[in-house]
MARKE-679383 format. One line per 3 residues: number of its first residue (from 0); for each residue x, y, z of N, C-alpha, C. Coordinates in steps of 0.1 Angstrom, whole numbers. Each point is the difference from the previous one (the first is absolute). Example, Ala and Ser with C-alpha at 12.3 -4.5 7.8 and 13.67 -1.06 7.14 Angstrom:
<atoms>
0	132/-57/78/-9/12/0/9/12/0 | -4/11/-7/9/11/0/-8/11/8
</atoms>
This chain:
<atoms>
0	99/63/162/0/0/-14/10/10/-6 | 8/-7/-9/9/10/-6/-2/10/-8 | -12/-3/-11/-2/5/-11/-13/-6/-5
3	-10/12/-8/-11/-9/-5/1/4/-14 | -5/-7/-12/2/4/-14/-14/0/-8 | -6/9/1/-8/-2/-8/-2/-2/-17
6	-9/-10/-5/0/-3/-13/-18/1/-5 | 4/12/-9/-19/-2/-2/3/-2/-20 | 7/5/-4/-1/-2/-20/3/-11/0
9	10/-5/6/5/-22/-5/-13/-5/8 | -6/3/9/-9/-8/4/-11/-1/-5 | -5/16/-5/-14/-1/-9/2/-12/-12
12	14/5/-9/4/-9/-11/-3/-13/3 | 9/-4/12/-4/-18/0/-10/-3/2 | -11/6/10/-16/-2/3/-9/-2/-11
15	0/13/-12/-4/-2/-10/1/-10/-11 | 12/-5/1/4/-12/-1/-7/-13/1 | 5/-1/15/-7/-14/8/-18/1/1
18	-7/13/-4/-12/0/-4/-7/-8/-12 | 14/4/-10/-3/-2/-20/-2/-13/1 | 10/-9/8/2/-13/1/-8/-6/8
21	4/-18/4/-6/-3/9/10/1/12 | -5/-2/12/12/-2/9/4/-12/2 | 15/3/-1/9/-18/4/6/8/18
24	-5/-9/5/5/2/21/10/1/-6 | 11/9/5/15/-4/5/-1/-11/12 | 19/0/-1/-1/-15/9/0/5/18
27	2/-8/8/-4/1/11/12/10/8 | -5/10/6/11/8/10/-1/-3/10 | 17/0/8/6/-3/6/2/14/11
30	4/-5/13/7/12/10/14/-1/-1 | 8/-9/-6/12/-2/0/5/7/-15 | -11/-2/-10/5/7/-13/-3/14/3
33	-11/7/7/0/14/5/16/8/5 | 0/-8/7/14/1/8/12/3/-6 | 2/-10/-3/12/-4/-13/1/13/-13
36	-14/1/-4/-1/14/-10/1/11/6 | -3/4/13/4/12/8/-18/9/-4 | -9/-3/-8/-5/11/-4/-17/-10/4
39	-6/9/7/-17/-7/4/-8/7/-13 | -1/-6/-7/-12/8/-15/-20/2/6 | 1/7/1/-16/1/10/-11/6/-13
42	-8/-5/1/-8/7/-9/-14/4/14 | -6/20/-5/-4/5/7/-5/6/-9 | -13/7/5/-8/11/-10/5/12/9
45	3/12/-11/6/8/1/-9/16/4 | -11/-1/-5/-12/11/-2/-10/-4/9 | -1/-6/14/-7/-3/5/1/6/13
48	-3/9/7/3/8/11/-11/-9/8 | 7/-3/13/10/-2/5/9/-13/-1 | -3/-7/-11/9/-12/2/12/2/-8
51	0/8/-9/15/2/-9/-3/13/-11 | 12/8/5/-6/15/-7/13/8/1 | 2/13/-8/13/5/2/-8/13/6
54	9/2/9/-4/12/14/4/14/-14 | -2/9/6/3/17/1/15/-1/-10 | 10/-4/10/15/-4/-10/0/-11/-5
57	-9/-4/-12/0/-11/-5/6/-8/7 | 1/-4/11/5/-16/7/-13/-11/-2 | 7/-6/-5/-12/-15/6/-1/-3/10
60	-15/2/6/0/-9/13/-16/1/1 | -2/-7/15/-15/-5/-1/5/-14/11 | -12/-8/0/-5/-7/8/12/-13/-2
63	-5/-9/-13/11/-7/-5/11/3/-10 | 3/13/3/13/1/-4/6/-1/13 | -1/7/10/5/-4/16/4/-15/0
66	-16/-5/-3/3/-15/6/14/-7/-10 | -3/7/-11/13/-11/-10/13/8/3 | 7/11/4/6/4/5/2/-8/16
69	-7/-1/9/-1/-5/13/7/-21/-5 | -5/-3/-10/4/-11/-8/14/-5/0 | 1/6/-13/16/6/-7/9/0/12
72	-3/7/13/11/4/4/-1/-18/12 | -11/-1/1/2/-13/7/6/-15/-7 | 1/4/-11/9/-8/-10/11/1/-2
75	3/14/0/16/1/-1/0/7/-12 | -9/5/-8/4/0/-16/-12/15/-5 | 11/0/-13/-6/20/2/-16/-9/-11
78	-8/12/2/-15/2/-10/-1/10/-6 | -7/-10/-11/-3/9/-13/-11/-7/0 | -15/12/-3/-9/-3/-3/-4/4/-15
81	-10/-7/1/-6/2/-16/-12/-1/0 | -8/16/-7/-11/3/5/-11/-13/-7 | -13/-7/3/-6/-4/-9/-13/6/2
84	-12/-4/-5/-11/6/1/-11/-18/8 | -16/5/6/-8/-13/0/-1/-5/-8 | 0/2/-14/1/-10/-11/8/-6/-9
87	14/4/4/15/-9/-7/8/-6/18 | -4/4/10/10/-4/7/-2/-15/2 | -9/-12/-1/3/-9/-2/10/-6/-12
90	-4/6/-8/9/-3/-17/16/3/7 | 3/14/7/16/3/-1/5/-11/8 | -11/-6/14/5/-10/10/3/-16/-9
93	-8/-4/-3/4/-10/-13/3/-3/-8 | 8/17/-7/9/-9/-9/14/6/4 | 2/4/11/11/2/9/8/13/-2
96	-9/10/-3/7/13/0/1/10/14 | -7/-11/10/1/4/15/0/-15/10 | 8/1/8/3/-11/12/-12/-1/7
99	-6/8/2/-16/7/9/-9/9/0 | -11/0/3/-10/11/-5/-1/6/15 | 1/9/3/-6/9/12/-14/13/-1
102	-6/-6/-8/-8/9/-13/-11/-1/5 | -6/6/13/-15/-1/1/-6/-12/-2 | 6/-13/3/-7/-13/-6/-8/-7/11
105	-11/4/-1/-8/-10/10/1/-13/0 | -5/-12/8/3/-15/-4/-21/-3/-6 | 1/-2/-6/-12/-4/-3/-2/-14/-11
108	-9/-8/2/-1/-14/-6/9/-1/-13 | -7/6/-7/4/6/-18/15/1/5 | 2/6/2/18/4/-1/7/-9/9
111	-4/-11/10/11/-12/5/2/-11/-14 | -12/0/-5/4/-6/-10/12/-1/-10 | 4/16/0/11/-1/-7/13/10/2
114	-1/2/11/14/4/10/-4/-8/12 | 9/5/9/4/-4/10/3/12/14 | -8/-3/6/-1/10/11/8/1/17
117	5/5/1/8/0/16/-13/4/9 | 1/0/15/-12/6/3/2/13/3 | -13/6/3/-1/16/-4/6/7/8
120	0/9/-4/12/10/6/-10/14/4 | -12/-1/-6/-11/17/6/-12/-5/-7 | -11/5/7/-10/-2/-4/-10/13/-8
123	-8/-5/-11/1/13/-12/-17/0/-2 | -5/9/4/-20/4/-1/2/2/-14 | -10/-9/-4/-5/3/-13/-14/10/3
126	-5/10/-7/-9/10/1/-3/5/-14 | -12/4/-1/-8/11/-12/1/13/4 | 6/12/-10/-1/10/7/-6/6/-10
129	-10/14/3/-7/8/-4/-6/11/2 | -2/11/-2/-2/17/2/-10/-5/14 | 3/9/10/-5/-1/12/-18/2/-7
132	-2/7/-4/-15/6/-2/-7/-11/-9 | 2/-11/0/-3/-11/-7/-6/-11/8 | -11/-6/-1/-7/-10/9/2/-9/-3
135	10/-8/5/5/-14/-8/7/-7/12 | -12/-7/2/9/-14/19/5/-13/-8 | -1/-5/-15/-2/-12/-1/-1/-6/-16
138	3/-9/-1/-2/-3/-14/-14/1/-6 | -11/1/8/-17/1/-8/-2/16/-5 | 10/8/6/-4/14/-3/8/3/-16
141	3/-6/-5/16/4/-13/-10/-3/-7 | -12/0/-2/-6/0/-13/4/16/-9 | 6/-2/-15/1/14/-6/11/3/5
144	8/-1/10/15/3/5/10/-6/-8 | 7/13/-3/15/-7/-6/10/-2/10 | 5/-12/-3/9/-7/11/18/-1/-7
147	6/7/7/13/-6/-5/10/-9/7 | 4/-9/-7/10/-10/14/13/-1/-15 | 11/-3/10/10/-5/-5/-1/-14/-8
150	5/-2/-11/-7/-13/-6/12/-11/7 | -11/-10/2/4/-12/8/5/2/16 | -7/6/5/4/3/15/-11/-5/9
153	-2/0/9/-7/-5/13/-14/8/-5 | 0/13/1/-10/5/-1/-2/0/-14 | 2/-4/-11/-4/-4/-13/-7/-14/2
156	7/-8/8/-7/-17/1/-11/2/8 | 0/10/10/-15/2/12/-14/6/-10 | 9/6/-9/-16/11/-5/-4/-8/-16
159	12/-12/-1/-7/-6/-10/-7/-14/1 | -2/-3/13/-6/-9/7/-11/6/3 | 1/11/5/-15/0/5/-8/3/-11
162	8/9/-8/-7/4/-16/-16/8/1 | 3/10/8/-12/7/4/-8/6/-10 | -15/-5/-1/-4/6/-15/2/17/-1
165	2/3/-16/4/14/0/8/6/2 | 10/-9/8/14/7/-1/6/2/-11 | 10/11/-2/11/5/-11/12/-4/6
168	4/-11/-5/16/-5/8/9/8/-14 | 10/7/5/8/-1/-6/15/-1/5 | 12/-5/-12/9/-9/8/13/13/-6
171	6/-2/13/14/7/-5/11/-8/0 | 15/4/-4/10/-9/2/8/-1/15 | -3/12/10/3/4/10/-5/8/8
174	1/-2/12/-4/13/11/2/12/-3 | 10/7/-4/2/8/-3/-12/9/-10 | 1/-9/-7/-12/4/-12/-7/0/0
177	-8/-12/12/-15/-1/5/3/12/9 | 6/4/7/-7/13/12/1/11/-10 | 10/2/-15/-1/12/-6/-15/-2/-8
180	-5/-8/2/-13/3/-12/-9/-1/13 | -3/-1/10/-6/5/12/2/17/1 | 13/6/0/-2/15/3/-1/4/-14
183	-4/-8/-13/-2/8/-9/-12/5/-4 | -7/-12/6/-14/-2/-4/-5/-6/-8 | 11/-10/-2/-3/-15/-8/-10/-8/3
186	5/-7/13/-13/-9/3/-5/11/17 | -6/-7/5/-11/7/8/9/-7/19 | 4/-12/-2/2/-9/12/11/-10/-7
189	12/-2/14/8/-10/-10/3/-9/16 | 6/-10/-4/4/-14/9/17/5/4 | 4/1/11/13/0/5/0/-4/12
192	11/4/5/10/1/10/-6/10/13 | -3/-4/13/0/11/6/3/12/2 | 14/-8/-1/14/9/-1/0/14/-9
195	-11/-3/-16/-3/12/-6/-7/9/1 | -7/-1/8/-9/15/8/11/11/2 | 7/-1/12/5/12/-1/10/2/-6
198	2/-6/-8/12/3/-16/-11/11/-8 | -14/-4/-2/-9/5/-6/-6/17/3 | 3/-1/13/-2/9/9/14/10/-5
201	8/-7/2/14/10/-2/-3/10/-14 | -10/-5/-8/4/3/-10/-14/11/-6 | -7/-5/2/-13/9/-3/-6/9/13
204	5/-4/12/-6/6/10/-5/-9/10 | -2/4/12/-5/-11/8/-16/-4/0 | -5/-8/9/-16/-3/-3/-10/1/-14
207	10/-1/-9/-6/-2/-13/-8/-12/-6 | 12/-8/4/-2/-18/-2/1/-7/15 | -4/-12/2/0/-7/12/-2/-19/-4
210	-2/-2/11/0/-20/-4/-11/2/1 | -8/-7/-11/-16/-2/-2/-2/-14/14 | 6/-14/-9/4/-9/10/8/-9/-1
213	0/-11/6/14/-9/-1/-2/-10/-7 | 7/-3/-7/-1/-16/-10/6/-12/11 | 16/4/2/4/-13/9/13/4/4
216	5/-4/10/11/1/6/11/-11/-7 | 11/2/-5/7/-8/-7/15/5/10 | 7/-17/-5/15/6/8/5/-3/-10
219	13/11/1/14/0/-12/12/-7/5 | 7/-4/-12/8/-10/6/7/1/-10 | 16/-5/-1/7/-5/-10/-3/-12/-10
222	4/1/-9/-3/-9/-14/13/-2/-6 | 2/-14/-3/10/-4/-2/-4/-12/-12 | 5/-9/-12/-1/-6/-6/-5/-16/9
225	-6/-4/-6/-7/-12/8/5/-11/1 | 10/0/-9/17/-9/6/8/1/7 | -1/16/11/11/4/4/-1/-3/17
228	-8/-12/3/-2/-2/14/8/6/10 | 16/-3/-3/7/5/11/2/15/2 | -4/7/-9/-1/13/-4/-9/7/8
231	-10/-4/-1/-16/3/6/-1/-3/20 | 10/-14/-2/-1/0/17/11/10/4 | 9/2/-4/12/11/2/-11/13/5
234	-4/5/-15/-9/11/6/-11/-2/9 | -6/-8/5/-7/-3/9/4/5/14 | 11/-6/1/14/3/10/-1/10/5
237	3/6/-14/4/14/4/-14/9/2 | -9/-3/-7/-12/4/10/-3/0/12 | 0/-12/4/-2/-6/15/11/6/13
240	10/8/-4/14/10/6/0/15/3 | -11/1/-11/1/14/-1/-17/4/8 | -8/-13/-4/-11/3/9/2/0/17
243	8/-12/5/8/4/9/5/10/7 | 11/7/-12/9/9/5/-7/14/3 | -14/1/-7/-9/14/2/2/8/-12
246	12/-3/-9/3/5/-13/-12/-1/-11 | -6/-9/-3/-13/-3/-5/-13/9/2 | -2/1/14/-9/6/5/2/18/-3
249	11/2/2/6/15/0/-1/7/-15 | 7/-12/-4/-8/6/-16/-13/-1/-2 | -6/-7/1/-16/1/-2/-2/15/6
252	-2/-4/12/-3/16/9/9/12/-10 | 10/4/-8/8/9/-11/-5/1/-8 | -6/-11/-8/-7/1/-10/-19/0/-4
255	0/-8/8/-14/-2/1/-11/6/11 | 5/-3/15/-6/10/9/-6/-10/6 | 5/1/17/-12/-6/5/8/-14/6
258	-7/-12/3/8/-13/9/-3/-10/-15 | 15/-5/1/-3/-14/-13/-8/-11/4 | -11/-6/-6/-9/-11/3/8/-14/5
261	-6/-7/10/3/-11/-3/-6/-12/-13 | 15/-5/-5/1/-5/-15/2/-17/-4 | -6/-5/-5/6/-14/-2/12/-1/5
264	8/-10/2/16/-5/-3/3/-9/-11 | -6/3/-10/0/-8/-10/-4/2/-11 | 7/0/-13/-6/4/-16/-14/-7/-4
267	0/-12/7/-5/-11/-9/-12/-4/10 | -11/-5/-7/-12/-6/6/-9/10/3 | -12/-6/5/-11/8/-1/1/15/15
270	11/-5/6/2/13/12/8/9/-1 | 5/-1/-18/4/14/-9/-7/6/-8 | -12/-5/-2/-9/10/-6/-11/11/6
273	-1/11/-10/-5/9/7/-15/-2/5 | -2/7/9/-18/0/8/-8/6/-14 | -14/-9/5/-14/2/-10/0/13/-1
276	-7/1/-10/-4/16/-8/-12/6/5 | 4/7/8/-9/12/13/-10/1/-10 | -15/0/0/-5/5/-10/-13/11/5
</atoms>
C-alpha cells in the first residue's frame, strides 16, 4: 500500500446526510472500476480497539485496517478509509461513499437482507461485561440492572429478545460510548465484544470488569452492496488466499490472541449465522 487517506469531517457530513434522507443503493461495484480508479474506499470503525484505532502516533491501525491495507495492496491500488460508526456504516455502504465495509460487521439474518456478504474473514464473541463483584451468569439475574449496548448491534438484538423483566436497556450510538458509560457509572453491565475486556482493563485497572457470559459467536466478513456479486466473490477469494497463506490467521493471533476458529466459506445461508445464545 502506497498511501492511506484518512477522511472523518466529509464523511460525518455525507452520513448525516444519507441519515436526513432516505437511502437510494448506489449502483453496483465493480473490481475492474476499483482498479481503473486506483483508490479501494473502505469504510471501518475507527474507535474500536482492536479492530480500527489510531496507536500512540496517531497511525491508524487495528485488525481491519491491516486487512484493508493487506486488500489494497492485493489490488494494486492505494486506500483511503473512511471512519463510520454501527449505526451509519450501512447508510455510507449504500449510497456509495465507500466500495466496502471492513467495520466489525458480523453476517447475521437482518443484515443479508440488505448487503451483501463475502465469507468471513474472523470470528467475533459477542459477550456481557460487568464489575467482577457482581453475580450475574445470565439473562434471569438483570432484573434492576442497567444494561448498555450499542444501538442496533448483535448484543442490542440478543437482549431485546430475550427482554429480561426489569432490565434498564439503554442504547448508545457506539462502542466507544457504550464502554465510556460502563467506566463511568452509567449503566451497571453492557453487551460487547470480547475483544473489550482487556481494552477495559487497560484503562481502569485490571480485574475490575470481566465476561459475565456469552450471547453468541458471530463471524465478520466484508459487506458489499447487494448488486455487486462479482465484487463479493472477488473478496471471497481473497479470503480463501490469505486463510491459506497463514496471513489471516497471523493477524488474528496480532490482534485478537489465540488460534482463529474454524468459519463458514460463505456469506450466505443458514452456515453464516452465528451459534444460539449461551444462556
Amino acid at each position: 500500500m502506497r498511501f492511506m487517506k484518512f477522511r472523518i469531517a466529509a464523511a460525518a457530513a455525507a452520513l448525516a446526510c444519507a441519515i436526513a434522507a432516505p437511502i437510494q443503493t448506489a449502483s453496483a461495484q465493480t473490481v475492474d472500476a476499483i482498479k481503473k480508479g486506483g483508490v479501494l474506499k473502505i469504510g471501518s470503525q475507527v474507535a474500536q480497539v482492536p479492530w480500527g484505532f489510531s496507536d500512540s502516533s496517531n497511525k491508524l491501525t487495528g485488525f481491519d485496517i491491516e486487512l484493508g491495507e493487506m486488500l489494497a495492496k492485493d489490488l494494486g491500488v492505494k486506500l483511503e478509509v473512511t471512519p463510520v460508526t454501527s449505526s451509519n456504516r450501512v447508510a455510507a455502504l449504500l449510497t456509495g461513499q465507500v466500495d466496502v465495509l471492513a467495520a466489525v460487521m458480523g453476517i447475521f439474518a437482518d443484515r443479508q437482507k440488505v448487503v451483501l456478504f463475502s465469507r468471513p474473514y474472523t470470528t467475533n464473541d459477542t459477550i456481557y461485561i460487568g464489575k467482577t463483584s457482581a453475580n450475574i451468569k445470565g439473562w434471569n439475574e438483570l432484573n434492576g440492572v442497567r444494561v448498555g449496548v450499542p444501538r442496533g448491534t448483535p448484543q442490542d438484538i440478543a437482549i431485546t429478545k430475550a427482554a429480561p423483566a426489569g432490565a434498564i436497556i439503554q442504547r448508545f450510538d457506539d462502542d466507544a460510548g457504550t464502554v465510556q458509560a460502563l467506566i463511568a457509572g452509567q449503566v451497571d453491565m453492557i453487551g460487547g465484544a470480547a475483544t473489550q475486556v482487556p481494552n477495559i482493563a487497560q484503562v481502569v485497572g485490571p480485574g475490575k470488569y470481566e465476561e459475565k457470559f456469552i450471547v453468541a459467536r458471530a463471524y465478520n466478513a466484508f459487506a458489499v452492496r447487494p448488486q455487486s456479486r462479482e465484487w463479493a466473490t472477488y473478496l471471497s477469494e481473497f479470503v480463501a488466499r490469505k486463510l491459506a497463506s497463514g496471513e489471516l490467521p497471523a493477524l488474528y493471533k496480532k490482534w485478537i490472541g489465540g488460534e482463529l476458529g474454524k468459519m463458514p466459506d460463505t456469506g450466505e445461508g443458514e452456515g453464516a449465522l452465528p451459534v444460539s445464545m449461551v444462556q
